[in-house]
C-alpha positions, 0 to 999 in steps of 0.5 A: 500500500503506498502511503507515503510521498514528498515535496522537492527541495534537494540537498547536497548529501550523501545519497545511497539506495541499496537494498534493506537489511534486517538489522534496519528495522528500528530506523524503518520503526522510528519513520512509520512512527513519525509517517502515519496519521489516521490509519488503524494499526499501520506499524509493520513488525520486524517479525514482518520485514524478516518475513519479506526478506526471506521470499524477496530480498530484492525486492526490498528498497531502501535509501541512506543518507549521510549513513543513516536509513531514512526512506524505504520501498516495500513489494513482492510479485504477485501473479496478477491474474490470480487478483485482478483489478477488485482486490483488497490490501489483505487479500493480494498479501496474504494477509501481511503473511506474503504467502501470495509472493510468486516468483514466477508471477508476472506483476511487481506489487509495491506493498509500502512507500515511506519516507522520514518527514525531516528528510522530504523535500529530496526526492528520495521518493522518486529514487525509490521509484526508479530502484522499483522501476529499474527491478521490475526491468531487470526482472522481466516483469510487466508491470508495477502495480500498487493501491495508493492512499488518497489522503485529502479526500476527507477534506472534499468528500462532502461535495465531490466523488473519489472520481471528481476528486481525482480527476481535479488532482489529475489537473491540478485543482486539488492537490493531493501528497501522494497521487500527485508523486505517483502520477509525476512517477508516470502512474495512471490510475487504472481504477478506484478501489472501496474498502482496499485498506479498512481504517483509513479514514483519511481516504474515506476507505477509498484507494486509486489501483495505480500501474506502471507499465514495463516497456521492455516487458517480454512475456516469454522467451522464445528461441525462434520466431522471437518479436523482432526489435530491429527490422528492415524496410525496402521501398520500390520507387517504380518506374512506369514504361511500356510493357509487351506483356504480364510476364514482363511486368512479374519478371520486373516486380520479381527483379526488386523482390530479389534484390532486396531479399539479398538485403534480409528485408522484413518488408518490401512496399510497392506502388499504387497501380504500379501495373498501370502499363498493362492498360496499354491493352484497353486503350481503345476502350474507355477509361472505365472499361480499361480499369475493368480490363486492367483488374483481370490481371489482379488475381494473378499478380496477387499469386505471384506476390504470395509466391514471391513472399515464400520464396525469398522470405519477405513480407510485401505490400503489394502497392495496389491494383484494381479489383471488380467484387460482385461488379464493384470496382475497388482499388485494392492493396495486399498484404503477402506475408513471407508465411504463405498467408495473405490480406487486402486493404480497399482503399477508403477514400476514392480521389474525384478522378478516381471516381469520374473517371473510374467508377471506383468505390470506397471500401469500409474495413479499418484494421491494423495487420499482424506480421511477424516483424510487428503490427502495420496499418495501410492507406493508399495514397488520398487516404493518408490525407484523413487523419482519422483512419491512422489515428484508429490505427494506432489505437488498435497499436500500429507501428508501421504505416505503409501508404503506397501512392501514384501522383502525378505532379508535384503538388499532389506529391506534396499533399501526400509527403507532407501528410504522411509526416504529420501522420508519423508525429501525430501517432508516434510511428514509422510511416513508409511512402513508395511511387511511380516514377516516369511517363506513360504517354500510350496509356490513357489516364496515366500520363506522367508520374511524380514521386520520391520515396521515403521513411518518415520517423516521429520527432525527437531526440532518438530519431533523425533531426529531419524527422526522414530515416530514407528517401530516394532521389525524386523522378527516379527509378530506384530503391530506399532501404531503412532499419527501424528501431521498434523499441524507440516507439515504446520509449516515445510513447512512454517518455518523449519530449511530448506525447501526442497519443497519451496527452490527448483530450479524451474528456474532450473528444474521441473518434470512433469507428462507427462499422 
């Protein structure tokens, strides 16, 4: 139960924390006698310290200064899904007997927090949270978890619930000793808690469930087909030009394949209609019947792909080609994992040409796709320009966005460039852009082709200074390659200079997905 915090004021001492020993226990003694007001029987017994010792040595924290104890952190590990969130004090320590420590479990429980009120004011709180913090790292565990005191409540309760009062302390209305210090620690509130420590009139028996998420956190080792933390990204900036046939076209596609197979690539992104020569074919039809025409290749550039996938092991996204569903017509992109196993993303929002032009239709599916070297979002160019579609994908934890696009002057190149770097700093991930290049002068509706190639990063201080890990030379064919850090991802998201996802108004807004 954490029922302790501190002011900040620092001093220049001799600060040292190190683990708590048995023979500390009339200085642990003289701090709770001088730390707890209004909490019935609040005194932990030496017979209680030696018991913590014997299961989780570790575990038990504590700080020096000038050679005295003056500060110390309790806990143990619990298996927390034998608890959950509507546990009790008593019942997730065993009734202070501890017997629920599991070594094995999977959650560091913070048990007591104290510090001597004469030596508040040097953040020997915070130490003894980074120690926490730092063990729970060390130990591969989940998380942190505690039920914290919310002591001035007494002082409001006539006029406002335990929500309302925390959520006032969350913006600073009210202040609050001890939730305050847990959420500066990086602690949210995951629930309230009634009558998690009986006699703690203070709180009116109300207590907040506090957690801190790991990281780093691995649920188990696995000695093949482990979570990648490295991967590599290969972009296609195709070149458009007149193909005799279907076979010309796979022999190009499997030319890139193959190339960036010799690199170990995890992913490969092509473009939006990179198989546009083939409507050269239909040209003496009009621009809706050539389209049609075009999506009779679609099926088995779509097999190719998936054999392409297998055979050089590399996960691709295919760009995008047409496709006629039950006489719908859709611009479609898939996903070709190196498994054998494939996925299609229909593009959403359909350009006026697309639609004038074309006839095409917007699809209506928004999901974030599985893959062996992490979790990835798709949009087809004009949809990178809606926010919204990222957005949800990132709350559904995507870390990669692919967006294969085809443009045709600079100024639409633009729209795209530009909005798929806000979409990189705005959900905190990696966002990959890959175009034609060239002209197609036989080919209605496809005339010239503008684009350079990139990998857009969020940023901050671990990423590029440009916010651009890759890209390619504009207007020409060639390739980008790039190494992307996942683990960067989860330490913005944790600790970056600012924090676009976590600091969002939700009490304000939200987007939802309506199917």
């Amino acid at each position: 139960m954490e029922r302790s915090s501190e002011n900040s004021k620092a001093k220049k001492l001799n600060v040292h924390l190190r683990n708590l020993q048995l023979t500390d226990y009339p200085q642990v003694r003289e701090i709770m006698e001088r730390v707890y007001e209004g909490v019935e029987d609040p005194y932990w017994e030496k017979m209680d310290i030696k018991r913590l010792l014997k299961v989780f040595p570790e575990g038990q924290l504590c700080i020096e200064v000038e050679g005295k104890m003056v500060a110390a952190a309790l806990a143990i590990i619990v298996d927390y899904s034998k608890f959950g969130d509507n546990h009790t004090y008593n019942k997730i320590t065993g009734n202070e007997s501890f017997s629920t420590h599991d070594p094995d479990g999977n959650v560091l429980y913070g048990i007591d927090v104290f510090v001597h009120p004469d030596y508040r004011g040097m953040r020997l709180g915070r130490r003894l949270y980074d120690g926490r913090k730092e063990l729970c790292e060390n130990l591969n565990l989940k998380s942190i978890v505690a039920g914290g005191r919310i002591p001035n409540y007494a002082d409001y309760a006539d006029e406002m619930t335990p929500r309302q009062y925390i959520d006032a302390v969350k913006i600073r209305e009210i202040h609050d000793p001890i939730l305050n210090f847990q959420i500066s620690n990086d602690f949210h509130v995951k629930k309230i808690l009634k009558n998690y420590l009986p006699g703690d009139s203070r709180s009116k028996d109300y207590a907040t469930l506090l957690e801190w998420n790991n990281i780093y956190y691995q649920e188990k080792e696995q000695l093949i087909n482990a979570p990648r933390t490295y991967i590599r990204v290969g972009l296609v900036q195709w070149q458009m030009r007149p193909l005799r046939n279907i076979e010309a076209l796979v022999e190009q596609m499997e030319y890139f394949i193959d190339a960036f197979g010799d690199y170990q690539s995890d992913f490969i992104l092509f473009p939006e209609l990179f198989n546009a020569p083939l409507m050269a074919e239909f040209n003496h039809l009009g621009e809706p019947e050539a389209i049609r025409g075009l999506a009779k290749y679609t099926q088995l550039l779509r097999e190719k792909f998936t054999e392409f996938a297998v055979a050089y092991n590399v996960n691709i996204i295919a760009g995008s080609m047409p496709e006629i569903r039950d006489e719908t017509l859709y611009n479609v992109s898939y996903l070709c994992r190196r498994d054998g196993s494939w996925d299609s993303y229909e593009k959403i929002h359909i350009t006026p040409s697309e639609q004038n032009s074309w006839g095409m239709t917007g699809g209506d599916k928004v999901k974030v796709f599985d893959t062996d070297a992490g979790k990835i979002g798709i949009t087809i160019c004009y949809d990178v320009e809606f926010p919204e579609i990222s957005r949800l994908y990132a709350e559904q934890g995507m870390q990669i966005l692919f967006v294969p696009f085809l443009t045709d002057t600079q100024n639409g190149f633009n729209r795209v460039r530009y909005c798929a770097q806000a979409r990189a700093i705005e959900n905190e991930c990696y966002v990959a852009i890959a175009g034609c290049v060239g002209n197609l002068p036989k080919v209605n509706n496809m005339d010239i082709q503008y684009a350079q190639s990139a990998i857009f990063t969020p940023s901050d201080f671990a990423f590029p200074t440009n916010a651009i890990k890759a890209e390619a030379t504009p207007n020409t064919e060639m390739t980008v390659i790039g190494d992307l850090d996942l683990e960067l991802l989860k330490e913005l998201h944790e600790f970056g200079s600012v924090r676009n996802l976590k600091d969002r108004r939700l009490d304000l807004y939200n987007i939802k997905l309506k199917k």
